[in-house]
C-alpha positions as CSV (number, residue, x, y, z in Angstrom):
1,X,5.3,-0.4,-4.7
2,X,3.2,0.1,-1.8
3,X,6.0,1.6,0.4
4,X,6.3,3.9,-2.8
5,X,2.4,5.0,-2.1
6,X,2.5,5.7,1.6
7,X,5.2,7.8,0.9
8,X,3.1,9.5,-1.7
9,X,0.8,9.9,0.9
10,X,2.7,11.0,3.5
11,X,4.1,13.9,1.2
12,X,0.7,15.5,0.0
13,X,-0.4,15.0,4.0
14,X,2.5,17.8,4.7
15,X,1.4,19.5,1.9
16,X,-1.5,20.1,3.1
17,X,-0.6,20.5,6.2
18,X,1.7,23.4,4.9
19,X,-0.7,24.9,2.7
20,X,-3.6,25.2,5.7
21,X,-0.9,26.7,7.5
22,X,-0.4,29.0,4.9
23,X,-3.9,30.1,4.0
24,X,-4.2,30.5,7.8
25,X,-1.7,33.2,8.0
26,X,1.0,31.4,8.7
27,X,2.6,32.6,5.2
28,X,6.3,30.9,6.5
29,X,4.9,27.5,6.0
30,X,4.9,27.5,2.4
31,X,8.6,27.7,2.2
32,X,8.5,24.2,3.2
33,X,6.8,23.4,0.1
34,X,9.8,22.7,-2.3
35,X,11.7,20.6,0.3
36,X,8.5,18.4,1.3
37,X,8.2,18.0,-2.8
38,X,12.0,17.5,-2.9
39,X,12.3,15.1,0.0
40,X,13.4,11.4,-0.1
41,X,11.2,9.2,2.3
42,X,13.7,9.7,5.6
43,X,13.3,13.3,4.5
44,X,9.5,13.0,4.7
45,X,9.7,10.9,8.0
46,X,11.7,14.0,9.6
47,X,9.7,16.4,8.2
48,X,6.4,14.4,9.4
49,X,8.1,14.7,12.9
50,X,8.7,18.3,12.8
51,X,5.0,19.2,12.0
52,X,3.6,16.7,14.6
53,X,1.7,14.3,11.1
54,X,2.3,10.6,11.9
């Protein structure tokens, strides 16, 4: 259960990661949106890597 909510937690971290980015002008970050909400937690972990969020 609680490896269930840090991956909850990581997920709406890159989510708002992407939507900052977005709101920023960086428009292209919100196409990450439906594969951060899609993602399993290796997915997330990558992802995580890709935007630099630990």
């Amino acid at each position: 259960m609680e490896e269930n909510r840090e991956v909850e937690a990581l997920r709406q971290r890159l989510l708002e990661e992407v939507y900052a980015g977005g709101f920023s002008g960086l428009g292209a970050m919100l196409l990450d949106e439906a594969e951060i909400r899609a993602a399993g937690p290796e997915e997330l972990e990558r992802i995580a890597r890709r935007y630099g969020v630990s």
